[in-house]
N, C-alpha and C positions, 0 to 999 in steps of 0.2 A: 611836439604834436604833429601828427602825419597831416597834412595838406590835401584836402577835398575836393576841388576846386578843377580837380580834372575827372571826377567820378562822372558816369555819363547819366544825364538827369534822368533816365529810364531806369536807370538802377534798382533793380528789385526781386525777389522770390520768382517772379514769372518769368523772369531773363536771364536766370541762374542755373547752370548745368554742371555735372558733376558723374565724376569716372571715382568710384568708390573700389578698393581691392583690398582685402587680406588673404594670407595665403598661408596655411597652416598644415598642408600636407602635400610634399614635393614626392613627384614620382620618384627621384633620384635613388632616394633613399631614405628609409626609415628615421636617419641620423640626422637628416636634415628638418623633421619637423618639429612645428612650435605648439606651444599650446597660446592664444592671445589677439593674434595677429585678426582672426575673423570676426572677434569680438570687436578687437579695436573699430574693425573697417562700418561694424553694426552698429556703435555706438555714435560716430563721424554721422551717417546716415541719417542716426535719429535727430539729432542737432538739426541736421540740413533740411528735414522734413517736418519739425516738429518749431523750434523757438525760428528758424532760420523761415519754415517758412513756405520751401523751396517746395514742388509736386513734384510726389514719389518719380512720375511717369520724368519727369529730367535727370532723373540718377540711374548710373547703371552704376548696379554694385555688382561685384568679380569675388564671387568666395568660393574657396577651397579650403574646407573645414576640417580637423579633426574626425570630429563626428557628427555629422549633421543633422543626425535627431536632436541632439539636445541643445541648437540654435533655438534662444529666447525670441522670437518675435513679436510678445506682448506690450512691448514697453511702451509702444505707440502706435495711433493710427495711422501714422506716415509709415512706419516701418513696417508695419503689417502688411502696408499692399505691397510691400517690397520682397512678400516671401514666396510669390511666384512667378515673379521677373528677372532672379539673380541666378546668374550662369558661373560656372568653375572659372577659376580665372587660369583659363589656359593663355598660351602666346595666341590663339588664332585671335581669342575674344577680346583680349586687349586690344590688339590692333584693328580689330572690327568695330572695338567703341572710339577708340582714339584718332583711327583715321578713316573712318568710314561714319557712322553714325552719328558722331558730336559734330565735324564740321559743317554739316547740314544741318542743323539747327540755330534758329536766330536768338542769339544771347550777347550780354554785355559780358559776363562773366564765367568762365571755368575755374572748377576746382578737381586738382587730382589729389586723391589722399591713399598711400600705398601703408600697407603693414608687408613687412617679413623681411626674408632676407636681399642683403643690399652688401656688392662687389663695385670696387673702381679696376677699371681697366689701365691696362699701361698709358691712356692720354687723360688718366682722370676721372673718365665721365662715368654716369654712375649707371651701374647694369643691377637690374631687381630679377632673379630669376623667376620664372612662372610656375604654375601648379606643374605645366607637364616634362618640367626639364629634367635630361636623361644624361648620363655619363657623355655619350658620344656627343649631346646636341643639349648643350642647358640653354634653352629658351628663353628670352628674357626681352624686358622692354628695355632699352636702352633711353634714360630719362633726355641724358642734356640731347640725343637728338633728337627726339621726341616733340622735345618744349624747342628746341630752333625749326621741327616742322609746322609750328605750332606761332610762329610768328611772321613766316611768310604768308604769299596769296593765294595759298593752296587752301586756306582759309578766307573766304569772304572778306574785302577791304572793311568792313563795318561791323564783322559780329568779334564777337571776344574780344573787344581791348585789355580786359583785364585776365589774367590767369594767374591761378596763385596753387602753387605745387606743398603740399605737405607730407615727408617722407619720412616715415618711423622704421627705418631699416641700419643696419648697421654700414658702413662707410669702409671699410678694411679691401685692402689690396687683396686681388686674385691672385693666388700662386700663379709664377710664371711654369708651368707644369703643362707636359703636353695630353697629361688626361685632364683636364680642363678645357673643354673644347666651346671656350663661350663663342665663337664665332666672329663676324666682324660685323656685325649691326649702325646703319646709317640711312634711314628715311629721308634721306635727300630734301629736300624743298625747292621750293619755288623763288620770286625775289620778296626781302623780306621788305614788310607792310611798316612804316613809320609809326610812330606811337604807341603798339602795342606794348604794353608793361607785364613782366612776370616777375612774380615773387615766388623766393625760395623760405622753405625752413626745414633743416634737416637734423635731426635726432639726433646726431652726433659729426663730430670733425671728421675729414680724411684720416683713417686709420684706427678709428676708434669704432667701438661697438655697443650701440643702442640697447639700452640692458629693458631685458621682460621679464615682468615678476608672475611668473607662469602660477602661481598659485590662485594670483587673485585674473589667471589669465586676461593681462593687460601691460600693454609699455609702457612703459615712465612717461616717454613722451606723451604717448595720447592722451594719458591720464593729467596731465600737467594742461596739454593743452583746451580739454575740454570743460578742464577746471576754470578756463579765462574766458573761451565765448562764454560759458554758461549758457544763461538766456537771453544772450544779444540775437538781434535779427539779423540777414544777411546784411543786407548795407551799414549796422554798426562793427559785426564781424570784420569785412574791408577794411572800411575806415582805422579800426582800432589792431588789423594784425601789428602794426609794426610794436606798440604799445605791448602785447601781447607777448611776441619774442622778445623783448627786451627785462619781461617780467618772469616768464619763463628763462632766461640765462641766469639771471640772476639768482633765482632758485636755484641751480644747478652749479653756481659758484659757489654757492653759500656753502653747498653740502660739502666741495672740493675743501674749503678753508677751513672745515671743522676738521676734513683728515676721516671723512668719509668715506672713501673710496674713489682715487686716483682715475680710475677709468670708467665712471657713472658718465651717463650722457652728459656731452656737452653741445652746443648750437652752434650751427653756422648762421648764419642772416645774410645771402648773396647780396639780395637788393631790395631795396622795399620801396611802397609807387613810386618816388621819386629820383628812382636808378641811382639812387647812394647808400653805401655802407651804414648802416647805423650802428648797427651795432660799435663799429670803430670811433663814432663818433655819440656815442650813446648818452646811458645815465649820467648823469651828474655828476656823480660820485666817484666817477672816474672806474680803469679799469680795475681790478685787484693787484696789488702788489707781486711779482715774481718773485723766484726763489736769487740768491745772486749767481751770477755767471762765474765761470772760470777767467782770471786775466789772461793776458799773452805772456805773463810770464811762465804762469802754468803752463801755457799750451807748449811753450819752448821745452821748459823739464818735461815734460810729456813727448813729446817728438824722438828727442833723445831717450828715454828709458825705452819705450818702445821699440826703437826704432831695430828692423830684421826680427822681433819677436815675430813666432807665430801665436795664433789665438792659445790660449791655454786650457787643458781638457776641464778647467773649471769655472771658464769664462762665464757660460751661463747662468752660474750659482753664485757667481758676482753679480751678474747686471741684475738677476732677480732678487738679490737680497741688499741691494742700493734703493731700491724702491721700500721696501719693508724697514732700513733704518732709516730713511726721509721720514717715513709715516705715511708712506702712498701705498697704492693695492698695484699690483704688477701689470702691466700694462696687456689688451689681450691677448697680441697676437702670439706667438709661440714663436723662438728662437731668436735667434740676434739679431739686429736690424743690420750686420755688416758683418763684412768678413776681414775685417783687419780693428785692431785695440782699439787704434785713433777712429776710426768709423763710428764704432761704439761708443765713445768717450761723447763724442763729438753730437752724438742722439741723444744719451741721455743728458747733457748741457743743454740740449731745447729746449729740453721738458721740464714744464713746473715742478718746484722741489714740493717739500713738505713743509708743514706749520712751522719749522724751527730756520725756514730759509736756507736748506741743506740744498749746496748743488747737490743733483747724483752722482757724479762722475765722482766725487771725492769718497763715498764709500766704496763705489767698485773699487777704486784702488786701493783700499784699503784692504778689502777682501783679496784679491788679487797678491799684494803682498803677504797678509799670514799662511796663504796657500803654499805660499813657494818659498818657504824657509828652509824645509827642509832638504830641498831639491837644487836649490839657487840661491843660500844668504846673504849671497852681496848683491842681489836683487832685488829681494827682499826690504833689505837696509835701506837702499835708493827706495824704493816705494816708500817707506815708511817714512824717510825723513822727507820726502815731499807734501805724504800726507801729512804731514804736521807744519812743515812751512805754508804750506798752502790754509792753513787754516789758522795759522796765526797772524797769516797779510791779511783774509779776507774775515775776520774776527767771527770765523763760524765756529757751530757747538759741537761739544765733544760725540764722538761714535761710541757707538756699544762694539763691543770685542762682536769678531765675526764666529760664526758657527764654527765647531770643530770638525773636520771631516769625517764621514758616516765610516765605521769601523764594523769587519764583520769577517766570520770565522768561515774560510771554507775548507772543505777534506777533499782532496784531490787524488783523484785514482787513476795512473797512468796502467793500462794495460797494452801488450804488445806483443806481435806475433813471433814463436820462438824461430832463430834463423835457423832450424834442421828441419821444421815443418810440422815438428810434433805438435798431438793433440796439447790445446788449452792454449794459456797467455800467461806472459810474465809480468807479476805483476808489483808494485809498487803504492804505497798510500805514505801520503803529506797531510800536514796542518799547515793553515797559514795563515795569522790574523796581522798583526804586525810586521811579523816574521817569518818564514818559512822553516818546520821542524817535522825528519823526517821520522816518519810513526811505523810504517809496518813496509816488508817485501817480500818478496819468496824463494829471495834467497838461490836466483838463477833455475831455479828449479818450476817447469811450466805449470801450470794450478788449473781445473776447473773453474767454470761460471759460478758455480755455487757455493766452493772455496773462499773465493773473492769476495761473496755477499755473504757469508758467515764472519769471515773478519771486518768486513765492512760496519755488518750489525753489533761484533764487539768494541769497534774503536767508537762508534755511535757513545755506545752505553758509555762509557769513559766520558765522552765530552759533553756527559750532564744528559742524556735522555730527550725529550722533545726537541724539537725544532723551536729554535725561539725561547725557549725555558730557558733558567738559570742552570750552572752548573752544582753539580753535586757536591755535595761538603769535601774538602779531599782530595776532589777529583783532580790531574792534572791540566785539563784547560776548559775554554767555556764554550757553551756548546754550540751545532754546527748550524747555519742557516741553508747553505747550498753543498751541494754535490755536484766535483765536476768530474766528468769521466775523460780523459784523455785517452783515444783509441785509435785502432788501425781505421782506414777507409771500411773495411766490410764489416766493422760492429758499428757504425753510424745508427744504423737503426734499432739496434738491440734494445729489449724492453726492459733498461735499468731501473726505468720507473715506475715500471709495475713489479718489482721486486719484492719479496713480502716482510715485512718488518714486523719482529712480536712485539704487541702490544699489551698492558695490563697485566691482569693476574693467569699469571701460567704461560703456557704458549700457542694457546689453541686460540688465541684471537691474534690478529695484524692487521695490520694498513701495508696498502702500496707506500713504496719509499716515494713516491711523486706528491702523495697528496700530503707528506710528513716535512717535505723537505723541497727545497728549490733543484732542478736533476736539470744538467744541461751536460751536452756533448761536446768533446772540441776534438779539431784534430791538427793542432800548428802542425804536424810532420807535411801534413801536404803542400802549405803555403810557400813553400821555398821559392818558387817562382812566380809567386805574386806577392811578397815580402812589403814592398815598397806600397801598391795600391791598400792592402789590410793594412799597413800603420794607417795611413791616411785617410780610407774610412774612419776608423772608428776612433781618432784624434777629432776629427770633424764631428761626428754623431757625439761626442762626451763633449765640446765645447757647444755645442748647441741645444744641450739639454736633454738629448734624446729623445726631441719633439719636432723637428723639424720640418715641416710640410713635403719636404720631396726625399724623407730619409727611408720610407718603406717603397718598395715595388711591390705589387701582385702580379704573380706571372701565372701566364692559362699556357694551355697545353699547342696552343700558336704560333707564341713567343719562343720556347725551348726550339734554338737552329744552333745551327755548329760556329754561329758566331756571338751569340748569349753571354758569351762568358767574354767576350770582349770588349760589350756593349758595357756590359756592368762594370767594368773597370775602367770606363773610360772616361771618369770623373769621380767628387768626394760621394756625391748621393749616386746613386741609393746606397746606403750600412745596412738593411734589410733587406729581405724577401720573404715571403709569403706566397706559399707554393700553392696553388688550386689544378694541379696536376691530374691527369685521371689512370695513370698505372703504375707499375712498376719502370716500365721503360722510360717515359717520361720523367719519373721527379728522379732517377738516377741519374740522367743526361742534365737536370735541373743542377741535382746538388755539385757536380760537375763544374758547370758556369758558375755558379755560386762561389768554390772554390778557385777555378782561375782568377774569376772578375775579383779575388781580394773582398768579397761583401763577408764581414765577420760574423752577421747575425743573420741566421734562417728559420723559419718553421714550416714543416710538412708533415704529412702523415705518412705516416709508413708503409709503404706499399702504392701508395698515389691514392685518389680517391676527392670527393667534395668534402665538406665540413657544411650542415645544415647553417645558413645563412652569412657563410664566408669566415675567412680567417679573422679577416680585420674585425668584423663587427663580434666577432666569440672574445678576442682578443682587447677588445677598446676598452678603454679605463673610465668609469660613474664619470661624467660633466658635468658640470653645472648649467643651466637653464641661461638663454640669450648668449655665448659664445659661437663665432660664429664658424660653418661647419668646414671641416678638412675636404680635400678634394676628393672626390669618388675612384679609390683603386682601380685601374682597369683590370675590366674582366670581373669585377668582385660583385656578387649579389647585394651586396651591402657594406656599407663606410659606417667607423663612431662619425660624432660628430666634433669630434676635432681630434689630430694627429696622434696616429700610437706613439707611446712611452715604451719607447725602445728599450732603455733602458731599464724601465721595470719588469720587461718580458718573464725573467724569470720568476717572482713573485706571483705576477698575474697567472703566470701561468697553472702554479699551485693553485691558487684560486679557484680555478677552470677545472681540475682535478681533482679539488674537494667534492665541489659543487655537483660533476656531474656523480658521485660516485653513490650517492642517495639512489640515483636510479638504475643502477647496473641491475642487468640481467644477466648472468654467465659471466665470460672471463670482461666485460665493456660493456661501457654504456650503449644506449641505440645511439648510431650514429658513428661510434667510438671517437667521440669528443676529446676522450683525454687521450687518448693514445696520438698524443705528439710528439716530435721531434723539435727538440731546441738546439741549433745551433750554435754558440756561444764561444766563440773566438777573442778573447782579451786579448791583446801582444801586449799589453802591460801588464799582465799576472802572468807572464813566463817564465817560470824554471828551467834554468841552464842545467842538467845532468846527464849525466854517464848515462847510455843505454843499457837495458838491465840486457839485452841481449850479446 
């Protein structure tokens, strides 16, 4: 039972002040807003105005709405008079309530209650960005200094003893990324005041992300929490927070222990009135049992097999499919928490297993071994026979067999300029699912553009007809997913993907080959002198998932200098780019550095030019609702809200050229959306061959 006994006997509705914010629509980017969060901060309000108590005119509520006609004001008559004193929650207005307004007023108590999104900076502390934050300047209230200006004498020795912070925002590291420009936020203070008490409760742990059920737009948290004041008054509210987060974790355990979802909110509890831990020292019933740990035996066999490995390009579909045989949901942030095995091993042994008391580390390695049998089987063998010693010392349960790896047919059309200068190209076409089986050439002899896409379109019909279809009875192999073109530097741009492909009955109907088929460009012949940096991109971009926070660049027409292509090579990130070029002379000088700098994967449009609301956001993959959002591309009109899937580029990309082709008028859409360029550089789908020249 929390201890009363220091509440100040004035304690009440009248002496009670309160900094209310949700924030539901950031300048930044489209990609960053919620639906939820203004509700949330509406709902807090009504509480505090309504069973609490408190007068409207002591609360400043901060919202920046979705849409703000359809904010409910009825619910109460506290809340009502609140609908023409609440201002956006910009950075000015925050710190106009927080340090300007509130500490002039005589109160026992504040409450700050925030919805939206919530970053830890490199020292931890927690940064909530504001309605107006912008690529170059994300604006933000910086909480922990906030609440330490907030216990000095820059506030009155006698008002606020109590402050109690309630934060429904997600808790996740800022990419260390220099287009994230949060700044350096510190409200200084004055010397701090003895006795003042603050309580914390945050929606979720460092690292994790506060989940919103934007349907019923509202967080888990707040919903949880307003489920416990209920109809308490302020001074039972006080009294009974600690009671309250202890009932709420508990709820949030329970859901964990069923194998509900691995990264649902969970609580921190800083301190409660009595400047100690409860929660550590909590319910009764003690904490929940953990999964068990790895011994030091393990960790020795592990040192050793690892040891001089680098990451492996399927590291990521390890550590995400160790989660998924535990029975946990995958943790949210996107790519590996390290850059070395033991890093990795070494994360997921913190973290809670699943209902069957599964470390994780023992299925990534187990994943890890079936992967590399085929490549390294006295690797393999060693992983295996760990994973199984290791689970007959620590008497854990059997694994399910890992996934097989994803299998897929591509047709490979090497064209090349003949060496006497004649008109055409020589050309060449491959299968290669398993294996590599050469299919068609020309036989030394140079061929037209149109030659080429007529046998292109026969070998098509052979490997079964659609994209993604079955193959045809008969037929010699199964049919094609992508198209790669391998070519000289000046057909880079060439419109192989608007080639027209007969469709149906007869042949007076077609599709472009892009919208049929996955069409990507390569051109290894240039790489020769950046050999070393292209393996090494995209070794890193495939063990990281091809999500990586700092895997894509946007480059503007600012950035392209004669040192571009040095910059880009001068680390693993970026494996992308993303051209927002405006001519000709530009994205050629682009794709240029692109090729120096080793970066294997690019998109541009041909000829230079914008794309209506930027690469990244035409390009971003459906998300799910409460993840929290990727950092804003520089230069880009628009970011998804969490990190392109590189490695789906080419799929997505069909997608983007289905989609817009409903609206073409003439030879492209407005805009000419699909008319892109995929760069697509494997160094591990390379064919060693004779030049047809």
């Amino acid at each position: 039972m929390t201890r009363v006994d220091f509440l100040p006997p004035t304690l009440g509705p009248g002496r009670t002040f309160a900094l209310v914010a949700g924030v539901e629509r950031y300048d930044i980017s489209r990609g960053w807003d919620l639906n939820g969060p203004a509700g949330d901060a509406m709902r807090f309000a009504q509480w505090l105005t309504g069973p609490g108590q408190v007068p409207p005119e002591h609360v400043r509520l901060l919202l920046s709405p979705l849409e703000p006609g359809a904010l409910d004001w009825s619910a109460s008559p506290g809340l009502a008079a609140l609908r023409d004193t609440y201002r956006p929650a910009t950075e000015a207005n925050v710190k106009s309530v927080l340090f300007d307004e509130l500490p002039k007023c005589d109160g026992d108590l504040l409450w700050i209650f925030w919805a939206g999104h919530g970053f830890l900076d490199r020292s931890r502390e927690l940064m909530l960005p504001c309605a107006d934050a912008l690529p170059g300047q994300i604006r933000h209230l910086n909480l922990d200094s906030a609440l330490r200006w907030w216990r000095t004498d820059l506030v009155a020795h006698r008002r606020f003893p109590l402050q109690a912070s309630l934060v429904d925002a997600c808790r996740v590291d800022a990419p260390r990324d220099t287009r994230w420009n949060f700044g350096t936020t510190d409200y200084g203070g004055g010397a701090t005041v003895p006795g003042r008490r603050q309580f914390r409760l945050y929606a979720s742990r460092e690292g994790e992300a506060a989940q919103n059920d934007s349907e019923r737009a509202s967080g888990r948290f707040t919903e949880a929490l307003l489920g416990e004041l209920g109809r308490c008054s302020v001074r039972e509210g006080v009294t009974g927070l600690a009671g309250v987060a202890r009932s709420i974790h508990r709820g949030f355990e329970e859901l964990r222990e069923r194998g509900e979802g691995w990264q649902l909110p969970q609580f921190l509890v800083d301190r409660d009135w009595d400047a100690c831990s409860f929660l550590d020292d909590g319910p009764a019933a003690g904490p929940p049992a953990r999964a068990a740990r790895l011994d030091q035996r393990a960790w020795d066999e592990l040192g050793d097999l690892f040891e001089g490995r680098d990451l492996p390009l399927c590291a990521y579909e390890a550590y995400a499919w160790a989660f998924k045989a535990a029975g946990c949901t995958t943790p949210v942030r996107v790519g590996l928490p390290g850059d070395t095995l033991l890093e990795v091993v070494q994360d997921l042994d913190e973290r809670q297993g699943g209902r069957g008391g599964l470390p994780l580390a023992v299925p990534f390695v187990r994943f890890l071994g079936a992967r590399a049998e085929a490549a390294d089987p006295r690797w393999a063998d060693a992983l295996r026979d760990w994973v199984r010693s290791t689970r007959e010392r620590l008497a854990l349960p059997a694994l399910p067999p890992p996934p097989a790896p994803a299998r897929r047919t591509v047709l490979h059309v090497c064209l090349e300029t003949p060496p006497g200068g004649e008109d055409g190209v020589l050309a060449r076409m491959w299968l290669r699912r398993d294996t590599a089986r050469h299919i068609w050439e020309s036989q030394g002899r140079p061929v037209g553009l149109d030659s080429v896409r007529e046998e292109l379109v026969r070998q098509l019909a052979l490997a079964g007809g659609a994209s993604g279809g079955e193959a045809a009875a008969g037929q010699p192999h199964g049919a094609v997913e992508r198209i790669d073109f391998h070519v000289p530097y000046e057909l880079l741009e060439a419109d192989f993907d608007q080639w027209p492909v007969p469709r149906g009955r007869g042949a007076g109907r077609g599709r472009a080959l892009g919208q049929l088929y996955q069409v990507v460009v390569r051109c290894p012949q240039e790489r020769a002198d950046s050999a070393a940096e292209w393996r090494t991109k995209w070794r890193w971009l495939c063990s990281q998932g091809g999500r990586h926070a700092e895997a894509v660049r946007v480059v503007a027409d600012a950035e392209v200098t004669d040192l571009l292509g040095m910059e880009l090579g001068a680390g693993a990130a970026p494996a992308c780019v993303l051209a927002h070029t405006s001519g000709a002379a530009r994205t050629g000088a682009l794709v240029e550095a692109v090729l120096e700098g080793g970066v294997p994967v690019a998109v541009w449009r041909p000829g230079g030019g914008a794309v209506a609301g930027g690469l990244a956001q035409l390009l971003a993959p459906e998300e799910c609702h409460g993840r929290p959002p990727a950092p804003p591309a520089l230069a880009a009109p628009s970011t998804p809200s969490a990190p392109l899937d590189v490695l789906a580029l080419p799929a997505r990309l069909r997608q983007v050229r289905r989609a817009t082709a409903g609206s073409r008028d003439g030879p492209g859409p407005p805009g000419g959306a699909d008319r892109l360029v995929l760069l697509w550089d494997d160094p591990d789908d390379e064919l060693t061959l004779r030049s047809l020249a």
